[in-house]
N, C-alpha and C positions, 0 to 999 in steps of 0.2 A: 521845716524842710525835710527832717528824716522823718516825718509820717508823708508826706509827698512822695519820695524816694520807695520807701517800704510800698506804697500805695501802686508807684509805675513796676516794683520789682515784682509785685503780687498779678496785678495785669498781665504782665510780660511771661512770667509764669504759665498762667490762664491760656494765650496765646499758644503757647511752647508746648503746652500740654496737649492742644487739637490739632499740633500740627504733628506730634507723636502717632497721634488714635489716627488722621487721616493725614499718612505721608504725600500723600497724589497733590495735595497742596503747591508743594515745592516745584512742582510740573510749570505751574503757569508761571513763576517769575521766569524761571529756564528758557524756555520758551519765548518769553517776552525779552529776555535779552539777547537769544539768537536772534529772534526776530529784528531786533535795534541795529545788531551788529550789520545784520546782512543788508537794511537799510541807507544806514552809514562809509559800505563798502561800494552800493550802486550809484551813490550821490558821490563820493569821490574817485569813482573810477573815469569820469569827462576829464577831471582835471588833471590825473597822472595820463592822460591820452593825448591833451592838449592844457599844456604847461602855458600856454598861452594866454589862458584864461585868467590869470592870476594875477598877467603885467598892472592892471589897476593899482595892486598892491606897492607897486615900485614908484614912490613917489618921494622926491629928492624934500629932504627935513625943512620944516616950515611954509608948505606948501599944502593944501587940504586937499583929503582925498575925495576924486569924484567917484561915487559908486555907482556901476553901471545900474539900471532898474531890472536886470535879468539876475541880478545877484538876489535883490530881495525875491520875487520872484521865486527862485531857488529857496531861501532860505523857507519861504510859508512852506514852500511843497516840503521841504525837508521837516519844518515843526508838524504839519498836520500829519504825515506817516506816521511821525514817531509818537506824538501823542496817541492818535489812534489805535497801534500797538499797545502803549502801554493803558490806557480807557480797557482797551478789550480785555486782555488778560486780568487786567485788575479787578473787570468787569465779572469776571469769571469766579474768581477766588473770592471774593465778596459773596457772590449769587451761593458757591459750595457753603461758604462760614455760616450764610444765614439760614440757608436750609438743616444745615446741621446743627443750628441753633434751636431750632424748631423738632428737632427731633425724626427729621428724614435723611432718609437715603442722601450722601454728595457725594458721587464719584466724579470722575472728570469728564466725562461724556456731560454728566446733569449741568455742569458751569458753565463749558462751551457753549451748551444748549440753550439757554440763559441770557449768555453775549450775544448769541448770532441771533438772539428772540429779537434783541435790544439794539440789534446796528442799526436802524432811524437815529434814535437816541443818541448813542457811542460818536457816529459820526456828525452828529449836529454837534456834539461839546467840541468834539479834536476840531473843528472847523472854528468855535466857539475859543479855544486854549491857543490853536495855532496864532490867531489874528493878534489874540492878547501878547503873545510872547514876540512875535513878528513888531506891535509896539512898544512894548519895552524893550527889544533889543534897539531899535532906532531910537528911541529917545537916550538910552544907555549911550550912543555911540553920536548923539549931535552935540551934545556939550561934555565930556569929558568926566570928570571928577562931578562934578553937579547932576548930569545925567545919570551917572552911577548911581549914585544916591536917590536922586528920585526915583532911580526904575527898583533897584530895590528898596525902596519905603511902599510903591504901589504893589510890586512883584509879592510882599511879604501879607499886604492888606487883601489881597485877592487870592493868593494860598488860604489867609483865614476864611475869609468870607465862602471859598467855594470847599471847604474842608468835608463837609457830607455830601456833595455833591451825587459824587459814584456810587454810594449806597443808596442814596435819591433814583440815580435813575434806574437801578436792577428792579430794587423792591415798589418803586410805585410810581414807576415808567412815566414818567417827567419828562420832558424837552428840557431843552439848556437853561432858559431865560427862569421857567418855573422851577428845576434846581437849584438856580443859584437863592432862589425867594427863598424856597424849602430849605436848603443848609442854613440860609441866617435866621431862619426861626426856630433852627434846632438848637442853633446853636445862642440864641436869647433866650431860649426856652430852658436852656440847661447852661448857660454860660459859666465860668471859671476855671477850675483847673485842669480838665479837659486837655488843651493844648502843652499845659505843665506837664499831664501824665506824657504825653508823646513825646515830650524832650526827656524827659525821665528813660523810656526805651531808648531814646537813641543814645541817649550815655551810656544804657549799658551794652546798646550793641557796636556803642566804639570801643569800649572795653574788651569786648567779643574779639576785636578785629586787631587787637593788640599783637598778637602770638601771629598774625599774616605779616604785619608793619614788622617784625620780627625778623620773621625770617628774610623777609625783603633786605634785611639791612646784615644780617649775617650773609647772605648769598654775594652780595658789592663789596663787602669784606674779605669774603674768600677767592673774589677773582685774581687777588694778586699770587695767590697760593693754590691754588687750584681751580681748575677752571670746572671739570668737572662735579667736583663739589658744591660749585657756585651754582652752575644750572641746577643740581638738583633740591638744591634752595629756594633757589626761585621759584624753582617747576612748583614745587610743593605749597609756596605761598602762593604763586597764578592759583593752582588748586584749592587752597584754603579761600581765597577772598573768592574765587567763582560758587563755593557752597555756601559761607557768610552772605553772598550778596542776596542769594535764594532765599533763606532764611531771613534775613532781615527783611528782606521786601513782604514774605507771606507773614510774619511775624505781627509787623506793620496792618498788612491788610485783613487781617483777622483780628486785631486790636479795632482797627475803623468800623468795623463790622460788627462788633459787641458794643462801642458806644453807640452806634447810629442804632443799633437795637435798645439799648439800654435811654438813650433821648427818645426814641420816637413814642416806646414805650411805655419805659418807668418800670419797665421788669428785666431782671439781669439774665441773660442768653442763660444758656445750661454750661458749665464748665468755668462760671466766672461769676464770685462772692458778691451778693448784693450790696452787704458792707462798703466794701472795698470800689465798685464803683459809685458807690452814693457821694463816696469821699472825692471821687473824680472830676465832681460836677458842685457848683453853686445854684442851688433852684433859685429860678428869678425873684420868687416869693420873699428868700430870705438877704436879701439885698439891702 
């Protein structure tokens, strides 16, 4: 477990390090989370218009609810924006890592350029991710506790399975359906700890986000004592988790982007120990 650990710390590193050499990086989570927000603010501005809309919700206890089919409706439009947004951007910082893995030029002109090469693609997945997540939320929501469980036991098998996907479509411009073939054969092709290295970053980028959870919790402390001390607690943790979230997303997508380099392969990117991802991965060979 602490050659695992040392293993995702050493990655993460690697990761940390390209994102130093090329800060532009950080642009497209930014970006992709205005983009969400402003999303999310179009999609509920009908309903603070017309509060009307909601009475569905008012349904007196032990009575099921009937949902209108303009809700679901709503909801796909609302999955396929937002996946879309985040395809593209993602699509984008993927397309920078691997060219600069490669030893060229990646400003942020080159990534965009890249994504908007690849909106056939992009927008066939978000059409592709929306549908999926539009049926796990209905199955999530037709049997209660049971539905939960299966939508997350399917929801968790379908993250794995579509795990290389986005790097499928930038580098060797795929449709959705050939994607998802492509990511499970990278991922039989090189299967094991792989998914262990990415929980390994994410522990250490909750670690990361400790001193935000921090001050969150110092700032609701000090509203009885000061209020203005309290906002600026806050303020500062709003600020701290809006640059953690940037960082951990490019963090992430530059970790996705060295293994799909490293699986497709068999040669470790520039900036990251061959060693150290050989340990990331089980060859199917030795099975």
């Amino acid at each position: 477990m602490f050659t695992k650990f040392s293993n995702s710390w050493s990655l993460a590193s690697s990761s940390w390090q390209l994102l130093r050499e090329e800060k532009q990086l950080l642009i497209f989570p930014l970006l992709s989370g205005l983009a969400c927000l402003l999303i999310i603010v179009s999609f509920a501005v009908p309903f603070f218009a017309n509060p009307a809309l909601l009475d569905f919700l008012n349904v007196p206890q032990g009575q099921n609810m009937q949902v209108p089919a303009w809700v679901y409706i709503a909801t796909f439009g609302f999955y396929f924006c937002t996946y879309f947004v985040v395809i593209f951007f993602n699509s984008a910082l993927v397309a920078c890592a691997v060219l600069r893995f490669n030893g060229q030029e990646a400003g942020l002109g080159d990534g965009m350029q890249v994504a908007i090469s690849r909106l056939p693609q992009i927008l066939a997945w978000a059409l592709v991710s929306a549908t999926v997540g539009l049926l796990l939320k209905v199955i999530e929501s037709a049997h209660e506790r049971v539905g939960q469980v299966v939508a997350w036991l399917l929801g968790t098998a379908w993250t794995i399975i579509t795990y290389f996907v986005v790097p499928v479509l930038v580098v060797e411009k795929l449709g959705p359906i050939q994607s998802v073939h492509r990511s499970v054969e990278l991922l039989k092709k090189c299967w094991g700890e792989a998914l262990v290295g990415k929980l390994g970053i994410g522990l250490i980028l909750f670690l990361l986000a400790l001193p935000g959870i921090l001050l969150f919790v110092l700032g609701f402390l000090a509203v009885g004592q000061s209020v203005s001390l309290a906002l600026i607690l806050i303020g500062c943790a709003v600020i701290y988790f809006l640059v953690w979230s940037a960082v951990s997303s490019a963090i992430n997508g530059v970790f996705l982007a060295a293994l799909y380099q490293y699986a497709s392969t068999g040669a470790a990117p520039a900036g990251f120990d061959q060693e150290v991802l050989a340990g990331a991965f089980a060859p199917k060979s030795a099975a």
